[in-house]
ZAMI-712303 format. One record per residue (C-alpha): residue number from 1; x, y negated, z; residue in three letters. Coordinates in steps of 0.001 Angstrom, whole numbers. Example, Ala and Ser with C-alpha at 12.3 -4.5 7.8 and 13.67 -1.06 7.14 Angstrom:
residues 2
+------+---------+---------+---------+--------+
! nupa !      xx !      yy !      zz ! marmar !
+------+---------+---------+---------+--------+
!    1 !   12300 !    4500 !    7800 !    ALA !
!    2 !   13670 !    1060 !    7140 !    SER !
+------+---------+---------+---------+--------+
END
This chain:
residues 151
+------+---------+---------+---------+--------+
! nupa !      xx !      yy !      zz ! marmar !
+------+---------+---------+---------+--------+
!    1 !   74817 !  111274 !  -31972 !    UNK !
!    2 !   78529 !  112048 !  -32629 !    UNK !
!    3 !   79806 !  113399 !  -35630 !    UNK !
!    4 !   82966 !  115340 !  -36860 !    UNK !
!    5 !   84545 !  112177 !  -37832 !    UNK !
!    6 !   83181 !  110125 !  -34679 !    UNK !
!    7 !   85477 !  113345 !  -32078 !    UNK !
!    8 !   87865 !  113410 !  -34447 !    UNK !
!    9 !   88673 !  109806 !  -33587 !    UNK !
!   10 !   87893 !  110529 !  -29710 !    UNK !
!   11 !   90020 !  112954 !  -29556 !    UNK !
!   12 !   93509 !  111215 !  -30956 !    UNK !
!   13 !   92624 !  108142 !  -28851 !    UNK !
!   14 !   92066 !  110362 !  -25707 !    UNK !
!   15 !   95531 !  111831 !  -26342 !    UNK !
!   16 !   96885 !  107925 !  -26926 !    UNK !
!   17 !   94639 !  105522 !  -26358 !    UNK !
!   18 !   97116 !  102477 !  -27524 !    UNK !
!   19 !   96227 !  103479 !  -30854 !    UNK !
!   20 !   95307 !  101066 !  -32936 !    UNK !
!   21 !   92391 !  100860 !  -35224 !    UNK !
!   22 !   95201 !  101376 !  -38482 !    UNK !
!   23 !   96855 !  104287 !  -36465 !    UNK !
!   24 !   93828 !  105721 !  -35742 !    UNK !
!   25 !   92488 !  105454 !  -39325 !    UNK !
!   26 !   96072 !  107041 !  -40266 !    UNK !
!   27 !   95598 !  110112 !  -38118 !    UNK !
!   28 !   92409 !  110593 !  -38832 !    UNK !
!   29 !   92904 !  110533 !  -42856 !    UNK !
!   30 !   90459 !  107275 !  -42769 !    UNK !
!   31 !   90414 !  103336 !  -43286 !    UNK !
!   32 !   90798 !  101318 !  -40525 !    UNK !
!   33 !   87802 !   99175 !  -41429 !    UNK !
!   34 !   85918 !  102997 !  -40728 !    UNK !
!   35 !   87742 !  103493 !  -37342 !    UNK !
!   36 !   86877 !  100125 !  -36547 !    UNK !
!   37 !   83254 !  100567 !  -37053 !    UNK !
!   38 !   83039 !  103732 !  -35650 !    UNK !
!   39 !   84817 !  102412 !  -32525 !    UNK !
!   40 !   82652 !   99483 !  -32023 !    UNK !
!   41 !   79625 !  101202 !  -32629 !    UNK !
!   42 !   80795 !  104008 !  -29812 !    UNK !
!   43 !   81205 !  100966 !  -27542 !    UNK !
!   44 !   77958 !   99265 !  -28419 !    UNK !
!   45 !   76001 !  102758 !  -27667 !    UNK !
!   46 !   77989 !  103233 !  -24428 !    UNK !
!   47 !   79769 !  106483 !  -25484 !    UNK !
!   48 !   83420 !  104417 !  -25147 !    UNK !
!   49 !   82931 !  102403 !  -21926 !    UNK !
!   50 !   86668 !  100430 !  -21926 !    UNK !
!   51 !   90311 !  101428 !  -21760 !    UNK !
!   52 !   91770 !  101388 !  -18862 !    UNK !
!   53 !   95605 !  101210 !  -17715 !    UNK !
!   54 !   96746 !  104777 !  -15454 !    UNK !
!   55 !   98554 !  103396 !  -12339 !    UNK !
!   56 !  100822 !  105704 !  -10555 !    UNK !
!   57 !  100323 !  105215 !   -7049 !    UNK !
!   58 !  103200 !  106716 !   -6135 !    UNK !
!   59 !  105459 !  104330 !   -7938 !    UNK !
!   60 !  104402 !  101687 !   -6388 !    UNK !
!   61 !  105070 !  103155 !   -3037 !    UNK !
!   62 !  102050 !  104834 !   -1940 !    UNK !
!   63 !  102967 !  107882 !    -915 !    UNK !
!   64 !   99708 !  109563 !     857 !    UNK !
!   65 !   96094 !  110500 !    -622 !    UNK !
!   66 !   93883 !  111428 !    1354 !    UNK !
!   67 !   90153 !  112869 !     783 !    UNK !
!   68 !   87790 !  112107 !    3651 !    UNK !
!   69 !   84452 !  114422 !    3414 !    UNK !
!   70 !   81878 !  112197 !    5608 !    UNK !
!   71 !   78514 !  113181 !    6724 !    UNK !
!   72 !   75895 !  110307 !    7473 !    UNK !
!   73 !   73410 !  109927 !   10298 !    UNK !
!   74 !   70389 !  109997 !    7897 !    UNK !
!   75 !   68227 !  109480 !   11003 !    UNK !
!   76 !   69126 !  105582 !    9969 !    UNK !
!   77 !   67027 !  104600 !    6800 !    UNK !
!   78 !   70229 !  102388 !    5194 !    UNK !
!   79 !   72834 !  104692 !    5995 !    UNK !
!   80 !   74253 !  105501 !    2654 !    UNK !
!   81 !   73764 !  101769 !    1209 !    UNK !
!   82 !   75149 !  100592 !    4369 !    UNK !
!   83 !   78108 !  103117 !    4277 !    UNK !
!   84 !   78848 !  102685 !     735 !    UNK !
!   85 !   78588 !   98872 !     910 !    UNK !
!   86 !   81220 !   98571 !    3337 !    UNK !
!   87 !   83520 !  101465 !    2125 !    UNK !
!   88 !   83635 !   99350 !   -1584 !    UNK !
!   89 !   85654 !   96260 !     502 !    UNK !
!   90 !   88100 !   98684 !    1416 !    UNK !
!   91 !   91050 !   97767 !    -947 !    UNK !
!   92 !   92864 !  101213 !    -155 !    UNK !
!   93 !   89729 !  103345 !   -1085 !    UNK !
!   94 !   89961 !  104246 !   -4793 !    UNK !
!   95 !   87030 !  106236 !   -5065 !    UNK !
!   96 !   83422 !  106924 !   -3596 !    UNK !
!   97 !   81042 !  109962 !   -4507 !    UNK !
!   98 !   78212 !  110862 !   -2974 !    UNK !
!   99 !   76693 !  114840 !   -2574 !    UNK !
!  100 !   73498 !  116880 !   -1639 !    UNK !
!  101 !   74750 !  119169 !     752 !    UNK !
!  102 !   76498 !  118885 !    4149 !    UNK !
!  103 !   78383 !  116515 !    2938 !    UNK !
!  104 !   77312 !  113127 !    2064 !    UNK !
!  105 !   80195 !  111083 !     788 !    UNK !
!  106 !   83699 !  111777 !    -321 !    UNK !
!  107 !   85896 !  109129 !     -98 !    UNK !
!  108 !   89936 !  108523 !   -1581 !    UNK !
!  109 !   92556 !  107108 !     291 !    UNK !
!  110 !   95750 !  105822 !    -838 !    UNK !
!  111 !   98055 !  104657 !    1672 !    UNK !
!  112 !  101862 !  104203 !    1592 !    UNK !
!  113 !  102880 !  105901 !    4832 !    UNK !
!  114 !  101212 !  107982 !    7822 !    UNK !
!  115 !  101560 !  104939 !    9736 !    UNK !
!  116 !   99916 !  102955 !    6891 !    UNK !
!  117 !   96895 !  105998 !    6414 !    UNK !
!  118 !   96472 !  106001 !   10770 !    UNK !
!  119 !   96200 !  102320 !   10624 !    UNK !
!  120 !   93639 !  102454 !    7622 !    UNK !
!  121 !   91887 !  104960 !    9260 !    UNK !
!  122 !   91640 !  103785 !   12531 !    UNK !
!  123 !   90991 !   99744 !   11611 !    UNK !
!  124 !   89167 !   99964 !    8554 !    UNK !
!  125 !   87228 !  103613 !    8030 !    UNK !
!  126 !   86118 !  104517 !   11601 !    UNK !
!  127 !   84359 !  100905 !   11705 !    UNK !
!  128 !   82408 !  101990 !    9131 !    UNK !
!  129 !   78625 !  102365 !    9495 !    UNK !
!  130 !   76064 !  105432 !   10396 !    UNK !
!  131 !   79130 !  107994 !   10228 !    UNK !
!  132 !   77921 !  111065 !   11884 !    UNK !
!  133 !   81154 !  113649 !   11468 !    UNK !
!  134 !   84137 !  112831 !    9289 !    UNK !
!  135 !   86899 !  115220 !    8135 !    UNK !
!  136 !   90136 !  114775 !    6593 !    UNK !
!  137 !   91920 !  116117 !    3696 !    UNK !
!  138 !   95129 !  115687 !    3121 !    UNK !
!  139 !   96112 !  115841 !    -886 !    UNK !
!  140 !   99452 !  117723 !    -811 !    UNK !
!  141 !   99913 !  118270 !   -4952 !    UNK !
!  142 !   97797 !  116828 !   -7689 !    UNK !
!  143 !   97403 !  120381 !  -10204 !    UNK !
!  144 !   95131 !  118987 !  -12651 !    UNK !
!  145 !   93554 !  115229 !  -12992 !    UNK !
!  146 !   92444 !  115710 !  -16985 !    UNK !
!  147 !   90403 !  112830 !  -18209 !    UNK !
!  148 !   89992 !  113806 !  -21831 !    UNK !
!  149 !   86994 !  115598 !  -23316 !    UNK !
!  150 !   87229 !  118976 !  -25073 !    UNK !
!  151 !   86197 !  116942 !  -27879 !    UNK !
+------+---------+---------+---------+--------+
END
C-alpha cells in the first residue's frame, strides 16, 4: 500500500504540512512531478483525507474545555441517532465519539467562560435527547494532542 518513498513524504508533510509539492520533492531527494503524484494518488485512495488549519481556541478567547462522558437510555430505540443528531447543531461542541461500555458518548466543549460553559450546558446540552446520566470533565492542561503518525 505505502512505500518507503510514499512515509517518507508523510512524514515531512506531517511535521509541515504547508509544504509544497517542490519542497516536499526537495526534502525528500525527489521531483516534484513524483511528490505530486504520489500525493494525489494518497488522496485519491483515501490515505490523505485534506489539510486542515489548527485553531487555537484559546486565542480566540475560549478559555474552558470541557469533556462530558454521557450515558443513553437505550431503552429508546433512536437514542444514539437522536442524541448525536442534535449534539452535531451544537456550534460549541467540537467533537463526538461514541463507546461500548458504560459510557455511550463523549462529547467536547469549548466555551469562553464558566458563565459561557453553565449557559451551554444548561440551554443547549441538558435539552438534549434520551440522556440517562451525564458527567463532567473539566480539561485543566492539554499534555499531549499528537496528530502525526509514527510514519
Amino acid at each position: 500500500m505505502l512505500d518507503d518513498f510514499d512515509r517518507r513524504v508523510l512524514r515531512h508533510w506531517q511535521s509541515d504540512p504547508s509544504l509544497s509539492p517542490a519542497e516536499l520533492a526537495e526534502r525528500c531527494a525527489s521531483k516534484s512531478g513524483k511528490v505530486a503524484r504520489r500525493i494525489t494518488r494518497m488522496q485519491e485512495t483515501g490515505i490523505i483525507e485534506g489539510i486542515c488549519a489548527v485553531i487555537d481556541w484559546a486565542a480566540l478567547g475560549y478559555s474552558v474545555e470541557v469533556s462530558l462522558r454521557v450515558t443513553l437510555d437505550k431503552t429508546q430505540p433512536r437514542a444514539f441517532d437522536d442524541f448525536i443528531a442534535a449534539a452535531r447543531d451544537v456550534p460549541e461542541v467540537t467533537e463526538i465519539q461514541t463507546f461500548l461500555g458504560r459510557v455511550d458518548v463523549r462529547l467536547n466543549i469549548i466555551a469562553r467562560d464558566m458563565p459561557h460553559y453553565q449557559d451551554i450546558y444548561r440551554r443547549r446540552i441538558l435539552t438534549l435527547p434520551h440522556i440517562a446520566d451525564i458527567e463532567a470533565l473539566m480539561q485543566i492542561a492539554q499534555i499531549k494532542a499528537e496528530e502525526a503518525l509514527p510514519l
